[in-house]
C-alpha positions in Angstrom: 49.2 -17.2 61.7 46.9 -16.2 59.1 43.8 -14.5 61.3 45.1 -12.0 63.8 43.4 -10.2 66.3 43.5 -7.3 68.5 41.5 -4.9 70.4 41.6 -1.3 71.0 38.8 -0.6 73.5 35.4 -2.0 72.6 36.2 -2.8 69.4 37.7 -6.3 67.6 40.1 -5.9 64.9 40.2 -8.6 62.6 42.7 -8.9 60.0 43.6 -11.4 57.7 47.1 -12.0 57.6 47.6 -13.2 53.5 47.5 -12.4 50.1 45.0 -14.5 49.5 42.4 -16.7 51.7 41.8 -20.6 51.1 38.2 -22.6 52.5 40.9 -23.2 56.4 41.2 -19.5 56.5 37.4 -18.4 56.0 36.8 -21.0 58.3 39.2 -19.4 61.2 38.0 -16.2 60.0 34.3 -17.0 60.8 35.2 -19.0 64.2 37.2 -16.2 65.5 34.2 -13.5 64.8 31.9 -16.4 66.6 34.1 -16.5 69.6 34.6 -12.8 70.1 30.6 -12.3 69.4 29.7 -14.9 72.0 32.4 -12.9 74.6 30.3 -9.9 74.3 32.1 -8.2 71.4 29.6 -6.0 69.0 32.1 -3.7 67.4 34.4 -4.7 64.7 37.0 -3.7 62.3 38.1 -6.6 59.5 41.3 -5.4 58.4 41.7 -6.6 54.9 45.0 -4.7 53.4 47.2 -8.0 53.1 44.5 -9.3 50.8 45.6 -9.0 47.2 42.2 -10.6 45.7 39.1 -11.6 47.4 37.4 -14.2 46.1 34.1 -15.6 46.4 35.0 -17.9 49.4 36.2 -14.9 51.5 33.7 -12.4 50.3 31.0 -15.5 51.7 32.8 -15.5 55.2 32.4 -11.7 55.5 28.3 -11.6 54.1 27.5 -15.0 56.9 30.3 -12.9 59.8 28.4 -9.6 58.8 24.8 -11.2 59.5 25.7 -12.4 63.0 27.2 -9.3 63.9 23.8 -8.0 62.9 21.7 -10.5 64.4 23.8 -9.4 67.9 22.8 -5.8 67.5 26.8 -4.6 66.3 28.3 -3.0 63.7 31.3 -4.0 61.3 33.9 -1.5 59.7 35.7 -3.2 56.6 39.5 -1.4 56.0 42.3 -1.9 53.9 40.3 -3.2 50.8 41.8 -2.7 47.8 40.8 -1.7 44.3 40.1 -4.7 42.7 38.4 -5.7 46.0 36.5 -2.2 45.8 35.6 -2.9 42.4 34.0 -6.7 43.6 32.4 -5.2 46.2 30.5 -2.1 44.0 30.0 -5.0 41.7 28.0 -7.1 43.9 26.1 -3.9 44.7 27.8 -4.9 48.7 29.3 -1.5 49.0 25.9 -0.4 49.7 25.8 -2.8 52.6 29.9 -2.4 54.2 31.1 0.5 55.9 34.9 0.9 54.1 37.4 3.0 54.8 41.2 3.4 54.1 42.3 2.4 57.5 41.8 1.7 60.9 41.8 4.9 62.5 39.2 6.5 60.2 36.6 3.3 61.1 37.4 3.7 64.6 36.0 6.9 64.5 32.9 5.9 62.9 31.8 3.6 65.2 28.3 4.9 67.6 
């Protein structure tokens, strides 16, 4: 499965199971952030370390995932990006939008 999920308390970790995501997967992506907001979820973690480059579809799933959360009043922790992900996000000047971190523990820890 290419979108996994898991919780650890109040918080929805989303990770992206493969190297690299096709229009299917941001669509899962985006329907499983929809589904876990409309349960009550504010808190998430998208777990990105499988990802070996993220292209403009993806990086669109996580801006139109990221404004919902936002529009719900939560937060969302990015982890596992890599450098040439990094490098697209400081690019795109998004890195001054996304909390990242090296992994999940250190976002967890971050959350209010």
């Amino acid at each position: 499965m290419p979108i996994l999920k898991e919780e650890i308390n109040d918080v929805s970790i989303i990770i992206a199971n493969l190297k690299r995501a096709n229009v299917t997967d941001t669509n899962i992506f985006k329907e499983t952030v929809l589904t876990e907001l409309n349960k009550g979820r504010r808190k998430f973690i998208f777990n990105l370390s499988t990802i070996e480059f993220i292209d403009s579809t993806l990086l669109s799933a996580i801006v139109t995932s990221y404004k919902r959360i936002v529009e719900k009043k939560g937060q969302l922790k990015l982890v596992g990006v890599n450098p040439i992900g990094r490098s697209m996000f400081e690019l795109t000047s998004l890195s001054k939008i996304f909390d990242i971190y090296d992994n999940e523990e250190k976002a967890l820890m971050n959350f209010n």
